[in-house]
N, C-alpha and C positions, 0 to 999 in steps of 0.2 A: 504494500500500500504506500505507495508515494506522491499520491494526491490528498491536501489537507481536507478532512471532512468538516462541512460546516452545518450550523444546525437550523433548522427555516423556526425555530421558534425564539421564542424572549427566552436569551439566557444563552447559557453554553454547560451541554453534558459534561461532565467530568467524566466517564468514560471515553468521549470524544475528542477529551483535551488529552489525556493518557496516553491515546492513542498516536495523538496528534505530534506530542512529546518525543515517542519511544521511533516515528518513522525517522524524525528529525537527527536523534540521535545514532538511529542504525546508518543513516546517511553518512554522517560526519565519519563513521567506523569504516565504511564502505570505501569512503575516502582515503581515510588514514592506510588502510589496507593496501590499497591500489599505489598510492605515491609508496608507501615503503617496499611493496614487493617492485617496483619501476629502478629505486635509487639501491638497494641490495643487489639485486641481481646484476645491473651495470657492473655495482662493486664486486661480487663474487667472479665474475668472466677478466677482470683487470685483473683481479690478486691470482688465477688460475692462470693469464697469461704472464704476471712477472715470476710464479713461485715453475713453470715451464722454463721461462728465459735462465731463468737460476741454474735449475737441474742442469741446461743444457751446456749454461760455462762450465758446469764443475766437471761434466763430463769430459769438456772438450780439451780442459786442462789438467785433469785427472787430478781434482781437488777432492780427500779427503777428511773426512772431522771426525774420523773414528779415531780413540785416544790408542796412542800405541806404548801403553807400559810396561 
């Protein structure tokens, strides 16, 4: 429901304002949802292309970090 319901009489239902409240708010979630799964995902495909660039020097220069005691 994301069209606000209005009431044709004097007054305003409190179940209708409830109602009215709870779309308002799934909206805003709806939102929040949407930009952070946009601005994550950007981010996870960057950090997956630099932590690849990484792998791929250490390979090329045969960099080790395993401790050798």
């Amino acid at each position: 429901m994301s069209k606000t319901i209005k009431v044709g009489g004097v007054g305003k239902s409190p179940l209708i304002e409830k109602v009215n409240r709870l779309n308002a708010i799934s909206s805003h979630m709806d939102a929040a949802a949407v930009l952070e799964q946009k601005v994550f995902q950007s981010e996870q495909a960057k950090a997956q292309e630099r932590l690849n660039k990484r792998n791929q020097i250490t390979a090329d220069f045969g960099i080790s970090f395993q401790s050798k005691l």
